[in-house]
N, C-alpha and C positions, 0 to 999 in steps of 0.2 A: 351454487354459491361461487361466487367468483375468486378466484387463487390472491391472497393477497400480496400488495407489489414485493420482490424479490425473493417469493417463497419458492419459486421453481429453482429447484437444484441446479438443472442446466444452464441459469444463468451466470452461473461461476464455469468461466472458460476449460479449467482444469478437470471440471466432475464433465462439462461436456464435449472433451476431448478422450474419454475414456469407449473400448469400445462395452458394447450390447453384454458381454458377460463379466467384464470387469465392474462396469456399474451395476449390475441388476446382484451383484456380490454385496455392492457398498449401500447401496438406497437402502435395504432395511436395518442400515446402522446411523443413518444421517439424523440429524435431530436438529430442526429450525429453533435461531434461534432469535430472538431481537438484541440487537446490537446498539444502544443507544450512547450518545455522544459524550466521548469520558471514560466511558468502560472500559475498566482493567480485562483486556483480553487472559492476559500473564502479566507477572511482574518479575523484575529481575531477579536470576538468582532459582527461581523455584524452578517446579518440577511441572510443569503443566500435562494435565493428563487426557486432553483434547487439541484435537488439529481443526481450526477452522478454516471453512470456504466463504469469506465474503459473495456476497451475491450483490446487494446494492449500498452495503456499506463500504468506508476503507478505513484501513488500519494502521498505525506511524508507529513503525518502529523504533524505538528509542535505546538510544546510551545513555545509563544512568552512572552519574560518577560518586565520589565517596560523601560530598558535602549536597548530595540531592540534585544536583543541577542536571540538565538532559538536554542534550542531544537528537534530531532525527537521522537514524542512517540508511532507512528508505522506509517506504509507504507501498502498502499491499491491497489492493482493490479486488473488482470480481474476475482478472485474470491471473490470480494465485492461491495463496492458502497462509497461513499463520502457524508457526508453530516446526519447520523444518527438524529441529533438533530431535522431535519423536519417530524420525525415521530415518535420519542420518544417525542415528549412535548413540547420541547425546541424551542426556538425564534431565537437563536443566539447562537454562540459555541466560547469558551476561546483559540480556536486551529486555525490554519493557515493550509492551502491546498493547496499545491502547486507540479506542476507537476516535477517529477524526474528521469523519462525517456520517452521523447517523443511517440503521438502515438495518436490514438481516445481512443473516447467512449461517452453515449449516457447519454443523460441529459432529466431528465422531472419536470415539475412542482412538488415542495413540496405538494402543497395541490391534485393532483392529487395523487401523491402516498401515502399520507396520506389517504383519502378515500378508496384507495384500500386497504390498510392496514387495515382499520376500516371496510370493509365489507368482508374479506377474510380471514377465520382462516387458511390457506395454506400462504397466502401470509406474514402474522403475522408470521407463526412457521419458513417463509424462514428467515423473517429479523431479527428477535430476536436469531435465532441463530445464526446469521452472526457479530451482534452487540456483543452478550459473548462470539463470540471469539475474537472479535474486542478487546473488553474490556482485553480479559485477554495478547493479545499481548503488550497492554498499561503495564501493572503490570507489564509482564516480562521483560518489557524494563526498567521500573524503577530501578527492582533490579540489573539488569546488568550493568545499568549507575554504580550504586551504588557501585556494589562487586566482579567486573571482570576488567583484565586488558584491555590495548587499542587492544593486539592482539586479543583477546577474542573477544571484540565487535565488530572488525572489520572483525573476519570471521562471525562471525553473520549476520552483515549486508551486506558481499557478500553474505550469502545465501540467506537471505531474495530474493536479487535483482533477483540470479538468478532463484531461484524458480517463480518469474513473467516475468521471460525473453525466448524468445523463441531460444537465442543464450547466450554464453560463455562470452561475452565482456558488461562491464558496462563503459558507459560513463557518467566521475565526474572525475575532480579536486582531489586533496587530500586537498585542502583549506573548497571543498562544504563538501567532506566526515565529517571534523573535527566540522566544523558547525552542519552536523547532528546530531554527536553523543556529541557533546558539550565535544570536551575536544582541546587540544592545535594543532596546526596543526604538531609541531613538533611528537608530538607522534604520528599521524597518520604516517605521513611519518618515521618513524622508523619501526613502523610496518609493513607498508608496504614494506618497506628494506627486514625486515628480513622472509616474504613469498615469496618476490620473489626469494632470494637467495638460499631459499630452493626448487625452482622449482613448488611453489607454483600456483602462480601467476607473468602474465607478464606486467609490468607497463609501459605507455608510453605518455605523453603528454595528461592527464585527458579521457585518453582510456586503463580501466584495464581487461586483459584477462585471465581468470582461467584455467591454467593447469593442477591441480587434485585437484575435487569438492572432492573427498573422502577422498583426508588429509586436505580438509581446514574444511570438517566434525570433523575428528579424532581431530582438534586442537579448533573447536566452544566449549564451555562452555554449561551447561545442556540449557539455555534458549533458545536457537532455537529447541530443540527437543518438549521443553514443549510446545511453541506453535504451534509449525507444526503441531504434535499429536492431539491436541484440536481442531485446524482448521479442519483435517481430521476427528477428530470424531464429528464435530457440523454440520460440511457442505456434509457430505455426508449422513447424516439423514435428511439432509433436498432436499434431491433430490429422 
């Protein structure tokens, strides 16, 4: 019977950056799971009591503020995990988890990967440096909320998507988009006007398809390069 798409563990970067006894530790505690579009991974505020490994889904981490409105302050695909706080310290996380383009991936007990964490200095230098680059994708998001226009963010955040996507096409709304990035919907869809127009991107009924990632590069703002960079130089020493 043929493995179903993103059931192999290994294809989340993180479990297949682990060596031979660190993993063969973790595999009989993993638990597939399907991750359909929407899914409250965690919600803000609680206690969640699973750490997931996307595999062919991603995950938008959200700020949630006091009158409900939200924020993205990065997006977790199948080269991280969800859920940091169960092995940094923390009890509970101020952030929202939720899934933003369908798919699996594998979920285990916080306290299980916590103990692997505490007995494995390999497993420690995977996740720490998975988390500062975690963290520095947070900052860079901040400043580009901050000091870039909507086109700016919005090639941004098609790269992110498609760098975790194994095809050209993101499916989203331009209503969910404007919610990510916290700004008007109207601006979104202007934006997104004016890449389609240029042969950008082709827009259809909350199914967006990229027809040149290398001008929608040419037109991103320095902050997708800085984290890219950071991820590639954090995550491939730790492989």
């Amino acid at each position: 019977m043929a493995m179903a798409r993103g059931a192999d563990p290994r294809t989340n970067e993180l479990l297949a950056s682990l060596g031979a006894q660190d993993y063969g530790r973790l595999i009989t505690h993993l638990e597939l799971m399907p991750m359909p579009l929407g899914m409250a991974v965690y919600e803000s505020g609680s206690a969640p009591g699973f750490v997931c490994f996307p595999t062919d889904s991603i995950v938008s981490l959200l700020y949630v503020l006091e009158d409900g409105a939200s924020t993205e302050i990065a997006v977790t695909g199948h080269e991280g995990l969800v859920g940091i706080s169960l092995f940094m310290g923390g009890e509970s996380t101020p952030s929202r988890a939720v899934v933003q383009s369908a798919g699996h991936g594998y979920r285990v007990r916080g306290t299980v990967l916590r103990q692997l964490f505490e007995s494995s200095a390999d497993v420690q230098h995977v996740l720490l440096r998975f988390t500062q680059a975690l963290i520095t994708q947070m900052t860079q998001t901040a400043v580009c909320n901050r000091h870039h226009t909507v086109d700016q963010q919005l090639c941004r955040w098609l790269l992110l998507m498609l760098d975790r996507l194994t095809s050209n096409e993101v499916l989203m709304t331009q209503e969910l988009i404007a919610n990510m990035l916290g700004v008007r919907r109207e601006g979104v869809t202007e934006a997104a006007g004016r890449l389609q127009a240029d042969g950008l991107i082709e827009y259809r009924r909350g199914r967006i398809r990229v027809l040149d990632r290398q001008q929608l590069e040419a037109r991103v703002c320095e902050c997708y390069a800085v984290v890219k960079k950071e991820y590639e130089r954090l995550l491939s020493r730790a492989h």
